[in-house]
MIKELUM-833065 format. One record per residue (C-alpha): z, y, x; residue in three letters; residue number from 1. Coordinates in nm, 2 decimals. Each point is the difference from the previous one (the first is absolute). Layout:
REM residues N
<site><w>Z</w><v>Y</v><u>X</u><residuo>ALA</residuo><num>NUM</num></site>
...
END
This chain:
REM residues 75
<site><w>11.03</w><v>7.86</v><u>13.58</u><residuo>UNK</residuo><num>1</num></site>
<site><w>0.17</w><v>0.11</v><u>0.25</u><residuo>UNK</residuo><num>2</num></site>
<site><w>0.07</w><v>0.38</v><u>-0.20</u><residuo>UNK</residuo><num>3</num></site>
<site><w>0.12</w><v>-0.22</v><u>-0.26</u><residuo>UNK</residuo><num>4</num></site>
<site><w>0.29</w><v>-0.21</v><u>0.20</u><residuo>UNK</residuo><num>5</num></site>
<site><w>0.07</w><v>0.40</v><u>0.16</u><residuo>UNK</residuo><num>6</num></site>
<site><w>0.09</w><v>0.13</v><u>-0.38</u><residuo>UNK</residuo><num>7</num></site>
<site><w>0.27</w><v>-0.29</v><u>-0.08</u><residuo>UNK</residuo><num>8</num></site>
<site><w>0.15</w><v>0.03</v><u>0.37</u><residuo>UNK</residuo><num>9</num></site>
<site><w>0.00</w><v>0.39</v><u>-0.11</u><residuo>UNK</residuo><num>10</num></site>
<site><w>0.12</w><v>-0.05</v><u>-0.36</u><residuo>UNK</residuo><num>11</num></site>
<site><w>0.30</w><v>-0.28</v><u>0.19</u><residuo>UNK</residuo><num>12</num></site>
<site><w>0.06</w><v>0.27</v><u>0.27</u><residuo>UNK</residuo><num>13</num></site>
<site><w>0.09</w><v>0.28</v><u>-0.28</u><residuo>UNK</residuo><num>14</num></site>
<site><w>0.22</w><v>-0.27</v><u>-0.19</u><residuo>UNK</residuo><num>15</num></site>
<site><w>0.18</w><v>-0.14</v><u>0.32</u><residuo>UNK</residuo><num>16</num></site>
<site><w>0.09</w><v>0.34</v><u>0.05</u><residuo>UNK</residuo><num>17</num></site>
<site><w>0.15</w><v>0.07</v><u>-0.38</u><residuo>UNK</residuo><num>18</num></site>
<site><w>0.14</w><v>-0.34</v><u>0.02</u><residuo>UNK</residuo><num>19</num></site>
<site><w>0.23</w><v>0.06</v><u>0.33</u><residuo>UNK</residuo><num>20</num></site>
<site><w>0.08</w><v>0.39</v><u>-0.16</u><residuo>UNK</residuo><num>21</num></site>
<site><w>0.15</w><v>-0.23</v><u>-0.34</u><residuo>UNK</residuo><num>22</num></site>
<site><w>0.15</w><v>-0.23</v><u>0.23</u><residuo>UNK</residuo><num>23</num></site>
<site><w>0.20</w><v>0.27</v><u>0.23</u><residuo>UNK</residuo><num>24</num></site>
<site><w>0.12</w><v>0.12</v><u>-0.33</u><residuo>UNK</residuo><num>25</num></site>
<site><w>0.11</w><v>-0.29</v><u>-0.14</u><residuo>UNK</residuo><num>26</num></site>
<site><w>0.18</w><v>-0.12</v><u>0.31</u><residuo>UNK</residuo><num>27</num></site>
<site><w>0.23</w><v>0.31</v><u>-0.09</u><residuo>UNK</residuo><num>28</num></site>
<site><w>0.06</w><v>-0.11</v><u>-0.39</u><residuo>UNK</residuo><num>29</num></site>
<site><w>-0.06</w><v>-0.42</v><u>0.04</u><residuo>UNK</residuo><num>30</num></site>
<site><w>0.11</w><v>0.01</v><u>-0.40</u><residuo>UNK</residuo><num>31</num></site>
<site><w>-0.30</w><v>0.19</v><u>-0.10</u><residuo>UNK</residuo><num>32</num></site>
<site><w>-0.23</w><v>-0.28</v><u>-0.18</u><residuo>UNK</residuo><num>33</num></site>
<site><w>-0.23</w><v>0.28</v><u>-0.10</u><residuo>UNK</residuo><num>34</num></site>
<site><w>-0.10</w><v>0.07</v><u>0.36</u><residuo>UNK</residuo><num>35</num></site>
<site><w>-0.01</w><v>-0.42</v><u>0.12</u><residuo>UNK</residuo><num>36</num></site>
<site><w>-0.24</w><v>-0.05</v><u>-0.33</u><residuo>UNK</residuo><num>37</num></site>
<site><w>-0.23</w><v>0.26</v><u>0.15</u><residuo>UNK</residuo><num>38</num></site>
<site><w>-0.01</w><v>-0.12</v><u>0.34</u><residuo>UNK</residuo><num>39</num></site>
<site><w>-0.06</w><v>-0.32</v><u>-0.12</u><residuo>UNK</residuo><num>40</num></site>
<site><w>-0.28</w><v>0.12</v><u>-0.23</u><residuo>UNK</residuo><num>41</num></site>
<site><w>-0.15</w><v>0.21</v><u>0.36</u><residuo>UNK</residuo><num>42</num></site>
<site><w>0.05</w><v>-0.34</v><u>0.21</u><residuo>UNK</residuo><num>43</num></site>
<site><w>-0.23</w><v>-0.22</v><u>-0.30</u><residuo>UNK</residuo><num>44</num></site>
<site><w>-0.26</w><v>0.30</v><u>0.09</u><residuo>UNK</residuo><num>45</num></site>
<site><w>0.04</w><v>-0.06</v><u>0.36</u><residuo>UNK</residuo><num>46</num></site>
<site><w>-0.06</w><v>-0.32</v><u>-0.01</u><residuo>UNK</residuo><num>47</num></site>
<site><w>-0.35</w><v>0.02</v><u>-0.23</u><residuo>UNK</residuo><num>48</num></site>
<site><w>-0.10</w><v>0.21</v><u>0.27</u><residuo>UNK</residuo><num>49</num></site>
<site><w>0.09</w><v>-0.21</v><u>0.31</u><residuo>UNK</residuo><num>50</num></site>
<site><w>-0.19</w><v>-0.23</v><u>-0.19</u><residuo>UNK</residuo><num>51</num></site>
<site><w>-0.32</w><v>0.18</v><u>-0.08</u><residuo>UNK</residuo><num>52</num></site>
<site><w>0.01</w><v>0.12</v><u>0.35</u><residuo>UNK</residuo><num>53</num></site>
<site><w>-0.02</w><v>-0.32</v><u>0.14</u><residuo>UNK</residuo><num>54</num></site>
<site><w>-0.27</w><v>-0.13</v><u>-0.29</u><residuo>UNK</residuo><num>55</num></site>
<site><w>-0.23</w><v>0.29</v><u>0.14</u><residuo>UNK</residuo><num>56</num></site>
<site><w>0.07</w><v>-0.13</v><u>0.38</u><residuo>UNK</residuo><num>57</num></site>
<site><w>-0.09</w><v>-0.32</v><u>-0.10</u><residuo>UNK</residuo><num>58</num></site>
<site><w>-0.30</w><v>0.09</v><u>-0.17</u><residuo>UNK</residuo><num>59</num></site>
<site><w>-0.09</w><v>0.24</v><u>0.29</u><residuo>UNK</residuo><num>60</num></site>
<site><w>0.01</w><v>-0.28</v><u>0.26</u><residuo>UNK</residuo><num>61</num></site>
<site><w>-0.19</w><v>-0.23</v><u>-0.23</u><residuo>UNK</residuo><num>62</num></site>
<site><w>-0.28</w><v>0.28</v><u>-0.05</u><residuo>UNK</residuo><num>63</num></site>
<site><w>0.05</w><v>0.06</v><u>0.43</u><residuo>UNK</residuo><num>64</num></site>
<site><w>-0.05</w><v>-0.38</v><u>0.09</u><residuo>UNK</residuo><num>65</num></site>
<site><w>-0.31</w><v>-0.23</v><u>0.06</u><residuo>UNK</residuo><num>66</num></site>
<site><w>-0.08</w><v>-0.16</v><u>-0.22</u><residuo>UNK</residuo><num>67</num></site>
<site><w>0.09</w><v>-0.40</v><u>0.02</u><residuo>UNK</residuo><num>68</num></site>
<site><w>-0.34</w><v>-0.22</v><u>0.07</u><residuo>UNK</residuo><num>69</num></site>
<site><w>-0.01</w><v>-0.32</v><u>-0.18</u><residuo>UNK</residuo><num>70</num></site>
<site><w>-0.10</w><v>-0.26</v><u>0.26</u><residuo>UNK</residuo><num>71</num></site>
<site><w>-0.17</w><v>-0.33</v><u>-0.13</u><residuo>UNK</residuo><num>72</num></site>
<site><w>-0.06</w><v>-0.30</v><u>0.23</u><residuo>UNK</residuo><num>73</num></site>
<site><w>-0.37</w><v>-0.24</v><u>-0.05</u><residuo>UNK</residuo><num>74</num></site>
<site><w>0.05</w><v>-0.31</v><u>-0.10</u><residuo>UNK</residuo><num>75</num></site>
END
């Protein structure tokens, strides 16, 4: 699991870094809508991946704890 939550922090990573390149650019030309569409399209990604990054944490610390006993009292 854990190679799993590694490949979207990658895959968020490589689009955080296209995401702030767009962004320095269209700082210089704020009228460009083209540009703001795609960053916006790039930050939609990021977030799926922040997401399934911390989907495979959770699951990894589910998988990594002990498991809950169920604890009955006699009547």
């Amino acid at each position: 699991m854990v190679a799993a939550a590694g490949v979207w922090k990658k895959k968020r990573d490589d689009l955080k870094a296209r995401r702030n390149s767009l962004f320095e650019t269209y700082s210089k030309d704020p009228q460009n809508f083209h540009l703001a569409r795609e960053i916006k399209d790039i930050d939609d990604e990021i977030a799926e991946c922040t997401q399934h990054v911390e989907q495979e944490r959770r699951a990894e610390q589910r998988a990594t704890s002990p498991a809950t006993k169920l604890v009955t009292t006699p009547k």
